[in-house]
N, C-alpha and C positions, 0 to 999 in steps of 0.2 A: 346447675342452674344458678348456683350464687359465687359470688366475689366474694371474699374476708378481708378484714381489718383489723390488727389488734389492738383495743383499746389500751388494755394493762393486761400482764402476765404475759405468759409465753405459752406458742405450740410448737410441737414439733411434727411434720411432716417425715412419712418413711414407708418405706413396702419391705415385708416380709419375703426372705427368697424360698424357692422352695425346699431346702435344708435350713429351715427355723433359724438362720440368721438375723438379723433385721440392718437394712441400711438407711441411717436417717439420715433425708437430702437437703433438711436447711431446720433450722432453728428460726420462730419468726418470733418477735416482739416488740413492744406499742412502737406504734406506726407501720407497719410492715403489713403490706395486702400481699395475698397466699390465695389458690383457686384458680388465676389465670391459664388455666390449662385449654389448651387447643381442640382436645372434643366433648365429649358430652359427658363423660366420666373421667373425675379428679385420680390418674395416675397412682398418686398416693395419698396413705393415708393419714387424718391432722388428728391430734391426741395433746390437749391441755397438759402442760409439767407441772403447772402450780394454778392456783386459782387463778381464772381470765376471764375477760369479757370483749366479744369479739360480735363487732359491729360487720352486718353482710346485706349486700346490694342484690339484689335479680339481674345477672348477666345482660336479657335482651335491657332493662329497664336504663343500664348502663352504658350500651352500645345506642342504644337511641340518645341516649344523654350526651355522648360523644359525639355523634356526626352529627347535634343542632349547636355543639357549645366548643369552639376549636382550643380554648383553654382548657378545657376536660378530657380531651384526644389526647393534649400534648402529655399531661398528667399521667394519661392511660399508657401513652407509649413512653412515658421515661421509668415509669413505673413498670412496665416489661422489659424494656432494656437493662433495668436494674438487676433483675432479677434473671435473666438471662448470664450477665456478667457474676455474677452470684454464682450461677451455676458451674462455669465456666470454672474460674477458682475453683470453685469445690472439688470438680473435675482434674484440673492439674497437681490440686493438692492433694488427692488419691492416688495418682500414679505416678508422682515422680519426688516425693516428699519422702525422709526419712521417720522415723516416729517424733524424734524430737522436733524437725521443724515443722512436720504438723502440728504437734500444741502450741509449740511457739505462735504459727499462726493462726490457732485459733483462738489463744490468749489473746493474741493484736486486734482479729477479729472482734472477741467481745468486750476489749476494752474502748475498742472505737465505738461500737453499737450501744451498750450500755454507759446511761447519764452519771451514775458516781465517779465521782474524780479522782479519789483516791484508794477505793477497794471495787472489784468486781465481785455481786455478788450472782452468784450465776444460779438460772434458774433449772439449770438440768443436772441431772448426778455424774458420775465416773463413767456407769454405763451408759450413758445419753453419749457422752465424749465420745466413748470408745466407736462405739457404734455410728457414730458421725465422722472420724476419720479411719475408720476403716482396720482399728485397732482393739487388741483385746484391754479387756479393764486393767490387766494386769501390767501391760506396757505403760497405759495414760498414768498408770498410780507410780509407777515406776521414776516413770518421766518429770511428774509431778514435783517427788522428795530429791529427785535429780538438780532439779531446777529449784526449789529450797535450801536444798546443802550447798549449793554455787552461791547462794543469796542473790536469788533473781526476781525470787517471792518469796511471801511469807502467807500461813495459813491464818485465819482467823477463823476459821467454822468449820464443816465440812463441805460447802459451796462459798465460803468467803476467802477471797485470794486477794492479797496485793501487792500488787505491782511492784517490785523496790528497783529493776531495771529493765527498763523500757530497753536501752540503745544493746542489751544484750540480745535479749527477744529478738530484737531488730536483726540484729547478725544472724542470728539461729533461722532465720526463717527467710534468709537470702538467699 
């Protein structure tokens, strides 16, 4: 029945398989609407990583809002488009990526989406990663100190990464 928004913080959307895997299909954060699902029951399921506050709309309330306001349609549908495309990547980056050029892109990933300039501080753990590209924690950790020993990053926390080259990533995830 509702649309979501994130205000601040992050969720992560994911479904459980039936072997206690879990696969999470997007990381959403501030500005990011999650919910636009096609029937009447949200697919999967959303789960706060850090403290959040997430502003939600009533479906029909937004669909009437849409067809009297054509600047809110458009909104509505770049806003699905977006996230379609989203999908999409995510898709090809599960089946045809190796381990390393999955982190690589999803380090590009969350350096493009989150506003720090010079350190990503990320709001999900090893296993949040792993479980997003379709990798065990022990690969992404791997990957990780792989791509600090090259000097591609450097740690600053256990969620704080920075960037030292961009145009490497950039290769790796060609």
């Amino acid at each position: 029945e509702y649309i979501y928004q994130i205000s601040t913080g992050a969720v992560r959307t994911f479904k459980m398989l039936p072997d206690g895997r879990r696969q999470i299909g997007a990381f959403h954060l501030p500005g990011d609407v999650f919910g636009l699902a096609s029937g009447t029951v949200h697919p999967l399921t959303a789960e706060a990583i850090v403290e959040t506050r997430v502003h939600f709309v009533g479906r029909r309330c937004l669909e009437r809002a849409a067809a009297a306001d054509a600047a809110i349609a458009s909104r509505l549908w770049a806003t699905t488009a977006n996230s379609l495309r989203h999908a999409e990547d995510h898709m090809l980056l599960l089946g045809r990526k190796t381990a390393v050029e999955r982190v690589a892109a999803f380090l590009l990933e969350m350096d493009r989406r989150l506003t720090s300039a010079k350190m990503l501080a990320l709001p999900m753990s090893r296993r949040d990663i792993a479980d997003y590209l379709g990798l065990t924690l022990e690969t992404v950790s791997r990957t990780l100190s792989q791509l600090h020993a090259q000097g591609v990053l450097d740690f600053s926390g256990a969620r704080q990464i920075t960037l030292r080259n961009r145009h490497s990533l950039n290769n790796l995830n060609a």
